[in-house]
C-alpha positions in Angstrom: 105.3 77.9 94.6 104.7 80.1 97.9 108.0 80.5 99.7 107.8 83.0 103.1 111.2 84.8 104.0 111.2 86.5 107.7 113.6 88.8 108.8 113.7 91.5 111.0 115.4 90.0 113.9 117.9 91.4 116.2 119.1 92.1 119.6 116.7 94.6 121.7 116.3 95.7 125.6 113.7 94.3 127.9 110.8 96.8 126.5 111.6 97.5 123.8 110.4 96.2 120.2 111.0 94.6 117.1 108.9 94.5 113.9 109.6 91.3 111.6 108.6 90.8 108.4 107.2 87.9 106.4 107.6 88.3 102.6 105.6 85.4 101.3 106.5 84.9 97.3 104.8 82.8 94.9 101.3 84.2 95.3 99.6 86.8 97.6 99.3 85.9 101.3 95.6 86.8 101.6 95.4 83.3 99.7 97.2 81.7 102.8 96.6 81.1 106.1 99.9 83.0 107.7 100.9 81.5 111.1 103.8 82.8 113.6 105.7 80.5 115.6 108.9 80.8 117.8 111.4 78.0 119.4 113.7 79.3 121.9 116.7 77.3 122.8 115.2 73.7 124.5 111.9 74.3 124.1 109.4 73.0 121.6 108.0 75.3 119.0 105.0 77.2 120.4 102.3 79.0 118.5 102.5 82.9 118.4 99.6 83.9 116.5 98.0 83.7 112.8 96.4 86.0 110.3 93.4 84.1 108.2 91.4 86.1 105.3 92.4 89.3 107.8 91.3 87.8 111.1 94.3 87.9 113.0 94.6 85.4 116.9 97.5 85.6 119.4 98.6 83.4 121.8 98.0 84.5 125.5 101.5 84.9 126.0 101.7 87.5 123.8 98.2 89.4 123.3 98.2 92.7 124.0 102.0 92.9 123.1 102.1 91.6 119.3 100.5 92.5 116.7 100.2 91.0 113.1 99.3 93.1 109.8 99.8 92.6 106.2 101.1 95.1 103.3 99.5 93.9 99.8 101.2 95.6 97.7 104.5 94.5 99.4 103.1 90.9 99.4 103.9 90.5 103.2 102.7 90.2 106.6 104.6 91.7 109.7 104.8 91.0 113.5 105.1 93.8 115.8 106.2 93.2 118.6 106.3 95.9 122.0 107.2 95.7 125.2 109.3 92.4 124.1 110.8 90.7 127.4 113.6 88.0 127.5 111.4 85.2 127.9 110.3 86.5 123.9 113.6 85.5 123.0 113.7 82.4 120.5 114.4 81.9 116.6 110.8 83.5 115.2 109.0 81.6 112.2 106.1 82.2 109.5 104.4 79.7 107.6 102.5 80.0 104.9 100.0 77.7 104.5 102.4 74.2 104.8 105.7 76.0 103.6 107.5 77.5 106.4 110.6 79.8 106.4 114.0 79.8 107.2 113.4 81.7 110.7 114.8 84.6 112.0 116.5 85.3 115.9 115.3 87.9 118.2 117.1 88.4 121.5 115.8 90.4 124.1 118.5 91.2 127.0 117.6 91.6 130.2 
């Protein structure tokens, strides 16, 4: 049964960057669709971007700045993200397919 883990999170500067990981067990992510989402504190979760059969798409709020890309023989997908700004700050979450993960919390300080 597919089970995604993130981590990666922390605290980090206004432009600075994070890279979280999403280690997707059970089978290999290509057979998923991988989605990234983030809630931050009293705000609804909000799409972040997705990686489908290799084709990756990014929410406006953070193209340019993010970046998703997947390890096979690590069996996980990762989320770079530069030039991070406070309004990135929020409790980050993959899904894999229908499962989703625990989350993991990235701060950005101003």
């Amino acid at each position: 049964q597919v089970q995604p883990v993130e981590s990666g999170g922390g605290l980090v500067q206004t432009g600075g960057s994070l890279r979280l990981s999403c280690a997707v067990s059970g089978r290999t992510f290509s057979y998923y669709a991988i989605r990234w989402f983030r809630q931050a504190p009293g705000k609804e979760r909000e799409f972040v971007g997705s990686w489908i059969g290799g084709s990756t798409t990014y929410a406006d709020s953070v193209k340019g700045r993010f970046t998703i890309s997947g390890d096979n023989a690590k069996n996980t997908l990762y989320l770079q993200m530069n030039r991070l700004q406070p309004e990135d700050t929020a409790v980050y979450y993959c899904a894999a397919g229908a499962k989703w993960g625990q989350g993991t919390q990235v701060t950005v300080s101003s």
